[in-house]
C-alpha positions as CSV (number, residue, x, y, z in Angstrom):
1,X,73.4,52.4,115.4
2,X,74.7,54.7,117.8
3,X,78.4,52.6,117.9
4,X,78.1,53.3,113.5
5,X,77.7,56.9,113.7
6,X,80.7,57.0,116.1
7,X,83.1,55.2,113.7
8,X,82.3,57.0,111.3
9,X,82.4,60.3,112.6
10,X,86.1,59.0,114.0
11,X,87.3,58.4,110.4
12,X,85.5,61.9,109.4
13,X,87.9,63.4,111.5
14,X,91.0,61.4,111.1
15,X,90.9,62.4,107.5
16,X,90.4,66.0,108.0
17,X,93.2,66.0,110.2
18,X,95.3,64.2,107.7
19,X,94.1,67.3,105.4
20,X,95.1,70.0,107.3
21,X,98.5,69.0,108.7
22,X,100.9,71.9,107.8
23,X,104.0,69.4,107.0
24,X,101.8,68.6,103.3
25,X,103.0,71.6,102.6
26,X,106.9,73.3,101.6
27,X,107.7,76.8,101.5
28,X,111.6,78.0,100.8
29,X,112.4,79.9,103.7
30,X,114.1,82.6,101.5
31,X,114.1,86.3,101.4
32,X,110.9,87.6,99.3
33,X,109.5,83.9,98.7
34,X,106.6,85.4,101.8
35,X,105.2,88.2,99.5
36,X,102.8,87.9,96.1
37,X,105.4,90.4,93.9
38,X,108.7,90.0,92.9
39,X,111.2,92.4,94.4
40,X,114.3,91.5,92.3
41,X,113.8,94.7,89.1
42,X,114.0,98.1,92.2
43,X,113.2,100.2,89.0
44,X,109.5,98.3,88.3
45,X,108.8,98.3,91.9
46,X,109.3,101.4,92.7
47,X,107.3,102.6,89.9
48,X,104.1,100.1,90.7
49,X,104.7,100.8,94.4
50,X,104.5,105.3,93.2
51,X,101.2,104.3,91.2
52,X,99.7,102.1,93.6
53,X,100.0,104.5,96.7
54,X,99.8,107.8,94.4
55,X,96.4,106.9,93.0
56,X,95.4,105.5,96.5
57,X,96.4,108.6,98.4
58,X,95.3,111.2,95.4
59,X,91.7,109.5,95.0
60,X,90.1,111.9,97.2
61,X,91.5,114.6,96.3
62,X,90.6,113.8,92.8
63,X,87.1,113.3,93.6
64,X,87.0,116.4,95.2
65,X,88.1,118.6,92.3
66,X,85.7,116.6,90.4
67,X,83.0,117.4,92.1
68,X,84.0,120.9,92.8
């Protein structure tokens, strides 16, 4: 019983080793291919980049004149 459990707790984790090699895998190894937006229009990035960081800096301040 105890030789069972062994074997298969042995091919348990030689498949989860298969599973998690990082060579499964292929990234390009390429300027902005490492970040989730696409840098290639500088005009609509630096207008979602103004929004996103104005509204996240001004929140508080808009909360305060709201509750003022």
């Amino acid at each position: 019983m105890n030789a069972a459990i062994l074997a298969r707790s042995a091919l348990r984790t030689r498949s989860t080793a298969r599973l998690m090699r990082s060579d499964l895998y292929h990234f390009e190894n390429t300027n902005g291919q490492n970040i989730p937006f696409k840098t290639t229009n500088k005009v609509g990035l630096a207008i979602k980049m103004t929004l996103y960081l104005g509204l996240g800096f001004g929140a508080p301040f808009l909360g305060a004149a709201w509750q003022l």
